[in-house]
C-alpha positions as CSV (number, residue, x, y, z in Angstrom):
1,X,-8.4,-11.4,20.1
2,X,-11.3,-9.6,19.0
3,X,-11.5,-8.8,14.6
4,X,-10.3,-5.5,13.6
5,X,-11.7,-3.5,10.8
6,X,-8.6,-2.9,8.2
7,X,-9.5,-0.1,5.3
8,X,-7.3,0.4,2.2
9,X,-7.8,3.5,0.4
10,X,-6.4,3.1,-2.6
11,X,-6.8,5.5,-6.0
12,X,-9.5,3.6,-7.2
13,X,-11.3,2.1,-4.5
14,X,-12.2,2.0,-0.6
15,X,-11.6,-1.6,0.5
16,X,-12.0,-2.8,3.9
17,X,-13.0,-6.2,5.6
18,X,-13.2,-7.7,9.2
19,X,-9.4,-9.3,10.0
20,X,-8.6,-11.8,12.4
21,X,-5.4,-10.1,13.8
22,X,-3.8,-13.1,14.7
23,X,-3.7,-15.0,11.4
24,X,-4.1,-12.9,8.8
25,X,-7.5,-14.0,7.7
26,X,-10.0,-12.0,6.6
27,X,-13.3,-12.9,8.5
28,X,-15.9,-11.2,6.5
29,X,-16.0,-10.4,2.8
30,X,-14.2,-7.3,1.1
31,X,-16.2,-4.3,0.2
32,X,-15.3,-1.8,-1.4
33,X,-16.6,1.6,-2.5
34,X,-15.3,3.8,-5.6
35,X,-11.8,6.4,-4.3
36,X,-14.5,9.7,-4.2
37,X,-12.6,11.6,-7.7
38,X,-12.9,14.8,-5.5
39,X,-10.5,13.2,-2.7
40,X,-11.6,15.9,-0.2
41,X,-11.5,15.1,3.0
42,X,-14.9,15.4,3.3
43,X,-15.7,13.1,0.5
44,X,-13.4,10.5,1.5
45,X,-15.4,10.3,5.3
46,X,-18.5,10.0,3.7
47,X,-16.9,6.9,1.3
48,X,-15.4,6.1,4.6
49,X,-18.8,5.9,6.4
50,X,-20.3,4.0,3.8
51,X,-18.1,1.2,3.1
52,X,-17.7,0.6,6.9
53,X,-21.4,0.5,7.3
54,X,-21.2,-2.8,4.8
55,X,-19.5,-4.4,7.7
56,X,-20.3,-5.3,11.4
57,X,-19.1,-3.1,14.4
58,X,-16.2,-4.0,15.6
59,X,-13.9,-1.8,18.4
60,X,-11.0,-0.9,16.5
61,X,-9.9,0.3,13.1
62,X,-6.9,0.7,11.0
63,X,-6.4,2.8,7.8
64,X,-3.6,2.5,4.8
65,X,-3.8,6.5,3.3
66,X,-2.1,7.1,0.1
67,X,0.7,9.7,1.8
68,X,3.3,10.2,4.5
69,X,1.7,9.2,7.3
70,X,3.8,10.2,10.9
71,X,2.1,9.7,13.9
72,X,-1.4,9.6,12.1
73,X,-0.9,13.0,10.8
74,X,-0.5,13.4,6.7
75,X,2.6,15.3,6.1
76,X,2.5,15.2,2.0
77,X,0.0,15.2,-0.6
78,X,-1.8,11.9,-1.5
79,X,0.8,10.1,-3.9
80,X,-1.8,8.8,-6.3
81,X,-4.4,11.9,-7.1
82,X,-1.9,15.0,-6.0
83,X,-4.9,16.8,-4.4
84,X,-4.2,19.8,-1.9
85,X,-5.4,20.2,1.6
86,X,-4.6,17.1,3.1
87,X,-1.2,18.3,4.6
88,X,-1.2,18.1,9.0
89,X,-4.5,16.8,9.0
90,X,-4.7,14.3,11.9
91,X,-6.5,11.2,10.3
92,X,-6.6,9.5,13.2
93,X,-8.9,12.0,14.7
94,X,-11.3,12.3,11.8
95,X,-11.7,8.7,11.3
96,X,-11.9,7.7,14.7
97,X,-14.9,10.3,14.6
98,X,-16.3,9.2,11.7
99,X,-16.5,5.3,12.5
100,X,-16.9,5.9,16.3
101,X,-14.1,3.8,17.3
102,X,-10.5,3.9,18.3
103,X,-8.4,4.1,14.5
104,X,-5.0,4.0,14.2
105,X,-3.7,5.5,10.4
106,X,-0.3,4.8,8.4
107,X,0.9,5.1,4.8
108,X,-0.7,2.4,2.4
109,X,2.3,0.5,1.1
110,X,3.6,0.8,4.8
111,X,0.2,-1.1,5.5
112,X,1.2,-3.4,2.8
113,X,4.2,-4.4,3.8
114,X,3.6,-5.3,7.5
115,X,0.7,-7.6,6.5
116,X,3.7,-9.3,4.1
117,X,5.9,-9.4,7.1
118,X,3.4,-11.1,9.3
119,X,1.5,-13.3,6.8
120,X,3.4,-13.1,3.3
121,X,6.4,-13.5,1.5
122,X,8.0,-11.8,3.9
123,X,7.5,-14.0,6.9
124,X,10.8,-14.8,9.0
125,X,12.9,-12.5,7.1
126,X,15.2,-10.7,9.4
127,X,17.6,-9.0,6.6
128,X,16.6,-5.7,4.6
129,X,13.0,-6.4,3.0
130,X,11.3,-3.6,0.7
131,X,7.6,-4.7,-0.5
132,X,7.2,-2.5,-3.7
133,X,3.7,-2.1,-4.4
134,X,2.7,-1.5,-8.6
135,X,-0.5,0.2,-8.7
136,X,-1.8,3.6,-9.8
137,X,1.3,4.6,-8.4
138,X,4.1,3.1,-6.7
139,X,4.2,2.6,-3.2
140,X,7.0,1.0,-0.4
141,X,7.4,-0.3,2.7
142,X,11.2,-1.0,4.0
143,X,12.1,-3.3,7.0
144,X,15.3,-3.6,8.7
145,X,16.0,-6.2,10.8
146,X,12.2,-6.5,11.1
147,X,11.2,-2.8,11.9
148,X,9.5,-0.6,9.6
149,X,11.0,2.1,8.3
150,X,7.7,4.4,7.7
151,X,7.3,6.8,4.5
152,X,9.5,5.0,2.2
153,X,8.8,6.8,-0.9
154,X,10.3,4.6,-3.7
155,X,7.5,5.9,-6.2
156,X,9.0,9.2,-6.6
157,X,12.8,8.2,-7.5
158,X,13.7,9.2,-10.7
159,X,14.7,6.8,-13.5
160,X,18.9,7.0,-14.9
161,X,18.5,9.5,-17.1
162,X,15.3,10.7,-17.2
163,X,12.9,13.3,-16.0
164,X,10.3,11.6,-14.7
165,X,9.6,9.5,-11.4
166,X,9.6,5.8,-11.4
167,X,5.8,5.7,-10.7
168,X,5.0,7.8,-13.9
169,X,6.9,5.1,-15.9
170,X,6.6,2.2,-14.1
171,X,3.4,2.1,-12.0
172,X,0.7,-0.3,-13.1
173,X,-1.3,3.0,-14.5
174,X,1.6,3.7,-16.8
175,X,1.0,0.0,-18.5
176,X,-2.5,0.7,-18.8
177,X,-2.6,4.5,-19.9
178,X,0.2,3.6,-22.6
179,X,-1.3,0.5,-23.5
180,X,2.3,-1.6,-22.9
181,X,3.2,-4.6,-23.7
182,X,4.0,-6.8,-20.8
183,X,7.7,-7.1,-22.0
184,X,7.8,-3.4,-22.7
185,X,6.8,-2.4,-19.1
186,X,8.5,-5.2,-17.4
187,X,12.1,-3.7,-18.6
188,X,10.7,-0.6,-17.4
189,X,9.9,-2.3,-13.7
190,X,13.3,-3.7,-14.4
191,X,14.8,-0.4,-14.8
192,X,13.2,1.3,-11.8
193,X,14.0,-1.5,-9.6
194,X,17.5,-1.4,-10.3
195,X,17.3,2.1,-9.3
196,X,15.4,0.8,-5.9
197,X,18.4,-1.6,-5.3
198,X,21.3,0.5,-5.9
199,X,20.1,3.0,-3.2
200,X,18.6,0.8,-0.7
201,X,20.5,-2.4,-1.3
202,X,17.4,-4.9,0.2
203,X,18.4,-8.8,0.4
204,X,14.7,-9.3,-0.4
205,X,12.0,-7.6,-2.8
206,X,8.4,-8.6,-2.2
207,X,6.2,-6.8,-5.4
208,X,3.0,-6.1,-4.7
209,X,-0.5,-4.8,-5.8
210,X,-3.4,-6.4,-7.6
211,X,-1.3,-6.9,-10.8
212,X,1.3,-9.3,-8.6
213,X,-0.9,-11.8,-9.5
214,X,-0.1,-11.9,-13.1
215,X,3.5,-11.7,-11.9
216,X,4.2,-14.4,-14.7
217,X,4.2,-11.9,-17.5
218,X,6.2,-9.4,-16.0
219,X,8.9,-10.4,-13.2
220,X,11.0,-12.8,-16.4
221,X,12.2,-9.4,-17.4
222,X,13.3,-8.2,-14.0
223,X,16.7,-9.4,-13.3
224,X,17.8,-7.6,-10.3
225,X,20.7,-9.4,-7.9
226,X,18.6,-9.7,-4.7
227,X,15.9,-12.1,-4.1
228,X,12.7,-11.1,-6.1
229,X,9.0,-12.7,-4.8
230,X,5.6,-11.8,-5.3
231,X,3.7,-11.0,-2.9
232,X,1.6,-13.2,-1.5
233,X,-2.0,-11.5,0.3
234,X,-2.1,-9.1,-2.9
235,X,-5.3,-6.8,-2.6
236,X,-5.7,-8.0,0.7
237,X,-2.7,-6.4,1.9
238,X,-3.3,-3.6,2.7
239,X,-6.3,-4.1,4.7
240,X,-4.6,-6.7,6.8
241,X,-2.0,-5.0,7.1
242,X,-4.3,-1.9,8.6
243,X,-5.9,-4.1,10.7
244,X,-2.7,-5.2,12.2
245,X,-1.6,-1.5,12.9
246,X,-5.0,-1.0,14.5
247,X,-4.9,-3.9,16.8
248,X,-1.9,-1.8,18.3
């Protein structure tokens, strides 16, 4: 099997890395480039361009995008940055263009969680798994029976009795922008995630995202009644997890 370029573009950054499709691993290093702050498509295929020109050619591509992704078309704003204009453009087609080879295109915590499924805490699971990814928002992938269930917006379910969504209170951003304590926004997690498992009922939550890694100071004050794992490939995720979808 020949390595596939995976590309995560997240709200911060552009990663992507070479990804031996058939374990997981990543076969060159990560590269990243800053998430253009204009998000316009025509700043994100220039980003595009120039993190992929870090990296060998290789003759196929996937890309995690921060929105509803069906059929490699966007069909809601970006999740993260709420910019306009990016509603029934076909990704597929513009980044194929742009790297000059065959890309494939799905949502970013979708991305996230098939590269769990394959490689991660989710390996073998054949129940209800929902990888919930904490980041500048709040992204979610949801398998059944080991099929995805694309589009799984999580982020934007509002909190009991409140106003807002569960990614403006409970996203990694949220900790950071209102300077949290751990304990203070892990019994917000905990609160949104009781919310995630009253509606969707999973036997298994995976959480996800660069701060899973410091899952120690936050996952003591989640006490939901299903299984509750870290995830294991982390930032890596969701480039594996594109790469994956591109080898398709």
């Amino acid at each position: 099997m020949h390595p596939v370029l995976g590309v995560d573009i997240g709200g911060t950054g552009i990663k992507a890395a070479l990804v031996d499709v058939a374990s997981g691993k990543l076969l060159s290093e990560r590269v990243k480039v800053p998430t253009p702050e204009a998000f316009s498509l025509g700043a994100v295929l220039t980003a595009l361009q120039e993190v992929s020109a870090m990296l060998p050619k290789v003759g196929a591509a996937g890309v995690c995008f921060p929105a509803i992704v069906s059929g490699g078309v966007v069909r809601s704003d970006p999740t993260s940055r709420r910019h306009k204009g990016w509603l029934g453009v076909d990704l597929e087609a513009e980044f194929s263009k742009v790297l000059g080879i065959p890309t494939t295109a799905l949502n970013d915590a979708d991305g996230a969680a098939v590269a769990e499924m394959g490689f991660g805490a989710g390996q073998g699971e054949l129940g209800t798994v929902m990888v919930c990814t904490l980041g500048t928002g709040i992204g979610s992938g949801l398998f059944s029976r080991g099929q995805l269930v694309p589009n799984i917006e999580i982020g934007r379910v509002y909190l009991a009795n409140s106003e807002l969504t569960g990614e403006y209170q409970a996203s990694e951003r949220a900790r950071k922008e209102e300077d949290l304590s751990w304990e203070e926004w892990g019994r917000r997690v905990n609160e949104f995630l009781h919310q995630v498992e009253y509606i969707f009922a999973p036997d298994l939550l995976v959480i996800g995202g660069g701060v899973s890694r410091k899952h120690e100071k936050f996952l003591k004050y989640v006490d939901v009644s299903c299984r509750i794992v870290p995830a294991h490939l982390r930032n890596n995720a969701g480039i594996v997890g594109a790469a994956l979808y591109g080898a398709k």
